[in-house]
N, C-alpha and C positions, 0 to 999 in steps of 0.2 A: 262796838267790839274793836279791839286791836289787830290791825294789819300794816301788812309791809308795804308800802304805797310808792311807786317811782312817776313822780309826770312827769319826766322828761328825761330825755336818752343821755345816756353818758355812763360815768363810772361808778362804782359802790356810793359814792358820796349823794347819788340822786334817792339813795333810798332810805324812807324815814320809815318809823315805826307809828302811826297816825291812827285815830280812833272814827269811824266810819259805820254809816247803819249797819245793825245786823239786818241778814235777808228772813225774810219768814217764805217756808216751802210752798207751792202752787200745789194743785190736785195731784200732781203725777207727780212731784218732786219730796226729796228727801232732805233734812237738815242735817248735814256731818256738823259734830263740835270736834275741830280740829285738835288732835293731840303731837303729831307731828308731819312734818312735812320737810322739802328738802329742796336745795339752792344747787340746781344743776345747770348743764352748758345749754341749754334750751333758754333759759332765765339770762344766761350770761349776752348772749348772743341777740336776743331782743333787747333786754335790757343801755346794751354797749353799743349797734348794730353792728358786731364783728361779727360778718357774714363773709362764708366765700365767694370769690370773685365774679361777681356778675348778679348779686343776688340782693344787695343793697336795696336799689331801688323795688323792688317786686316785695319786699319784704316792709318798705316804707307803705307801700300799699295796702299790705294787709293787715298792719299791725298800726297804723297813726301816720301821716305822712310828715305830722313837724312835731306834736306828740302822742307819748301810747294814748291809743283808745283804751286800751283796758288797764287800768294803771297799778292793779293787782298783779303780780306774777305768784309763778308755781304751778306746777303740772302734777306733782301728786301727793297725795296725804296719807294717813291714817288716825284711826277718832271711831266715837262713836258717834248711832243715829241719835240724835237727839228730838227731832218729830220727822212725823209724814206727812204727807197730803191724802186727803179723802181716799181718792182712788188708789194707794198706793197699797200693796202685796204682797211684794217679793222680801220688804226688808220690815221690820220692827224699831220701835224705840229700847236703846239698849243694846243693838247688835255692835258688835266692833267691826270697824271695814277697811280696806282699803281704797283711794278711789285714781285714778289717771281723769286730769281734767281737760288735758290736749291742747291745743293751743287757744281754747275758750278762759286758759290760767285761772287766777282766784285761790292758788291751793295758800296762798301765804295769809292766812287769813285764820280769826279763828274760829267762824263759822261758813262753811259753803253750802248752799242748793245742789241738787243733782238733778235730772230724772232720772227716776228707779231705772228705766232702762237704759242707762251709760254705762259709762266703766265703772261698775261699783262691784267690788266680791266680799265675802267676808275674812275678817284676818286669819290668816291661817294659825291654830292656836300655840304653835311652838315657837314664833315670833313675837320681839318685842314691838311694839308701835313705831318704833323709830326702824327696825327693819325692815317689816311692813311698808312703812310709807318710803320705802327706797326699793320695793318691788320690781314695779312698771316702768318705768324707764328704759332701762337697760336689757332687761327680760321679755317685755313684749316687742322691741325692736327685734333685737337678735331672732326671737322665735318668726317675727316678719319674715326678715329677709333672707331667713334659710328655707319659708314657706314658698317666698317668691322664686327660689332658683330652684327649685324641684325637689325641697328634701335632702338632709346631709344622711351619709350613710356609714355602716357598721364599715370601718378601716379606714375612709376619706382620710387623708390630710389636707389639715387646715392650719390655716398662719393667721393669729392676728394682728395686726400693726393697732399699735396704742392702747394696747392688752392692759394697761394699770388701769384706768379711765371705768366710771362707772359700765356704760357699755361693752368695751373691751372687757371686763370679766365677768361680766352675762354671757356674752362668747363665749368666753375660755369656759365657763361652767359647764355652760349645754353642749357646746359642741364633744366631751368629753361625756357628758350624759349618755349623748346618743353615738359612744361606741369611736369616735372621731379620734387621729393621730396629733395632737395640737401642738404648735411653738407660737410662744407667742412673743411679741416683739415690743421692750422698754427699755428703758434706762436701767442700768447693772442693780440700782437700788432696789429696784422692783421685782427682781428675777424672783428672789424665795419666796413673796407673796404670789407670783403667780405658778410657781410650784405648789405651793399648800392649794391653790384653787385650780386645781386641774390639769397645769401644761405639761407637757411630755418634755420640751425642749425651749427655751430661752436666747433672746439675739438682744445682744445689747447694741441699740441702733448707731451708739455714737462710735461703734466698734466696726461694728458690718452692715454692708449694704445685702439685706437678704436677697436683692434682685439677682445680686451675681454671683451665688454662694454654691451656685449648681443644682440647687433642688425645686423640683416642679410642685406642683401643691394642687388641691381638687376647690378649693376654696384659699383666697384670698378676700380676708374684710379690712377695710380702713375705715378704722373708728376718727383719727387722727389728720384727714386728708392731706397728707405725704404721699399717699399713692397711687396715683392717678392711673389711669387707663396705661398712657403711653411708658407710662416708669414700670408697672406691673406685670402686663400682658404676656411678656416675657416668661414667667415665673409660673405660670398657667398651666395644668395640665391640657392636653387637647381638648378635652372638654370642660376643663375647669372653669368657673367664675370669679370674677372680683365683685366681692359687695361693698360699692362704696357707698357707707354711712354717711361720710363726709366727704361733697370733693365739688369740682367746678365746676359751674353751668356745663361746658363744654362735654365734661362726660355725657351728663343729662339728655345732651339734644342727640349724641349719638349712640346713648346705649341700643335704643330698637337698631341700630343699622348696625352693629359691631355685632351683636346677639343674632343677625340674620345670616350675618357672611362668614359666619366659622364656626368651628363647634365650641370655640369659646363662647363664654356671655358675659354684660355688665347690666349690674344689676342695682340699680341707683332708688329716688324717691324719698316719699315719706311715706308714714308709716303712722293708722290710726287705728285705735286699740278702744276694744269693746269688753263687757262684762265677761262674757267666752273666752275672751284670750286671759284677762285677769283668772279667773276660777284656774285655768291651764296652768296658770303660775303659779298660783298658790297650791294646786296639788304637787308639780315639782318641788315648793318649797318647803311642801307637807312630809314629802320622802327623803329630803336631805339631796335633791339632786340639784338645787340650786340656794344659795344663801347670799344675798346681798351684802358687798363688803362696805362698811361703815368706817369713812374716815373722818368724821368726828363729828359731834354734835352738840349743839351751841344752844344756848336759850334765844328764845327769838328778839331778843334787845339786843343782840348782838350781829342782827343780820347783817350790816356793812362787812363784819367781818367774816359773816360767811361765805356774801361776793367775790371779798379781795379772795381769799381761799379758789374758787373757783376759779378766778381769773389768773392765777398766778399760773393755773398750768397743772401745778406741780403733785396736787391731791390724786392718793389713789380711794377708789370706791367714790361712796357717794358723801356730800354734805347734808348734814339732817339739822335743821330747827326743831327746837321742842318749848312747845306751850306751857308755860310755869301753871297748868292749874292743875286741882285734882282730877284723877283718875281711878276706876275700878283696877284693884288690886286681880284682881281674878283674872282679866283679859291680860296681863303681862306679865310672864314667865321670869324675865330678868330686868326690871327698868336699868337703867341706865343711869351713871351717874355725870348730869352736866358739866362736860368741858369748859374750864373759862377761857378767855381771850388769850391768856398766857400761855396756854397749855397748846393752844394753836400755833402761834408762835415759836414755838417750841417744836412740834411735831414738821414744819416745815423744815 
């Protein structure tokens, strides 16, 4: 089978397109044939080791200390089951799913294993495949970490810093979902896409510093890690949070001590995502209260270029890989028609 293979750390140029055993399912596991999949800042970040500050080495640990252990990347797909294993139940051959693979990666690939009991849902049926498999990432974060601060609530205002970013408009969606006041925080270019996906109010960062703008907030997230504990705290309601997605060890060692000595909190970590939280998301994304924004979509020959894309920064929503093979017509509402290389160039 054709997959996206990196052995070794650096930039887009380590990643080839390489043909590699297909897996066959175990008793409890499930066969996805991958239909598409997507090149996000989790891929970037292993891939490159651009980690923040402090986190290099821990991360050399977990992931290969001189190269990847796992030399597949991708965290999440969508496809059909193509087999099961004996004992398996919950899913069928034929089903269409979604799956989050977490840092065990493999989604670049055009067959992955599961067990039935991971992050596997089924597609929700008013999405395409490449929507689909741009789900989980940004959706079951955000639903984290509003989980981990207590619940966002019907009026809160919330700010997100790096609001264009796949996760930044997982935010801006839900927290709008759930009744939430949102501004959210980008470059001027970005403002009217994050108007159409939910924000009340927009700050173009290279304009204004929102720390000093006068306005307190119930929530503060940084997708973006710009802002940190000490830049933010300010900006806090008395009992408000910052959820930093992205940010320095140093937050990290201090949020329990900052969360205990005031009614503010910092609310840091990682974040792992089970079939329950998928199903969660695809009911939102069954009601139209969440829709994954798709900034473009490549055939999978083109994945160096769907890195550079990532790495540039500059992409709003998510990058989607699509598998050049056939598919069931019925499981996709609208396919899509693939972007070339040009077209990407262009959209930068």
């Amino acid at each position: 089978m054709k997959a996206a293979v990196n052995s070794r750390y650096g930039g887009p140029e380590v990643v080839s397109i390489q043909n590699i055993p297909k897996p066959a399912p175990k008793d409890e596991e499930v066969l996805i044939r991958t239909y598409a999949t997507t090149v996000n800042s989790a891929d970037w970040r292993i891939r490159s080791l651009t980690v923040p500050t402090g986190f290099k080495f821990l991360v050399r640990l977990a992931f290969g200390i001189n190269v990847p252990r796992n030399q597949v990347l991708g965290t999440e797909l969508s496809g059909i089951i193509e087999a099961v294993g004996s004992k398996v139940g919950k899913f069928k051959p034929g089903d269409a799913v979604f799956a989050d693979c977490g840092t065990s990666f493999g989604a670049h690939a055009e067959y992955k294993t599961m067990p039935e009991d991971s992050a596997i849902a089924l597609k929700p049926v008013n999405l395409t495949f490449e929507q689909a498999a741009a789900l989980s990432f940004g959706g079951t974060t955000a639903l984290s970490f509003f989980t981990k601060a207590g619940g966002i609530r019907q009026g809160d205002c919330v700010l997100v810093n790096g609001a264009s970013g796949t996760t930044g408009l997982a935010f801006v969606q839900l927290a709008r979902h759930f009744g939430a006041t949102v501004t959210g925080v980008s470059s001027a270019g970005n403002h009217t896409l994050l108007r159409q996906t939910g924000a009340h109010h927009v700050i173009d960062y290279q304009a204004e510093d929102f720390t000093k703008n006068g306005q307190s907030y119930d929530f503060i997230i940084d997708t973006a890690g710009t802002a940190p504990w000490k830049r933010a705290k300010s900006s806090l309601t008395k009992t408000g949070a910052l959820l930093a997605v992205l940010g320095p060890v140093s937050d990290m060692l201090k949020a329990a001590i900052v969360s205990r000595k005031n009614g503010r909190k910092l609310i840091v970590g990682t974040t792992s995502t089970t079939g329950s939280d998928l199903r969660m998301i695809a009911r939102l994304a069954l009601s139209g209260a969440f829709t994954p924004v798709l900034d473009c979509v490549l055939p999978v020959a083109d994945i160096r270029a769907a890195h550079e894309r990532v790495d540039s920064g500059r992409k709003t929503g998510s990058v989607v890989m699509r598998f050049e093979q056939s598919r069931p017509a019925a499981h996709d509402p609208e396919p899509f028609q693939t972007m070339e290389l040009a077209n990407v160039v262009q959209h930068r």
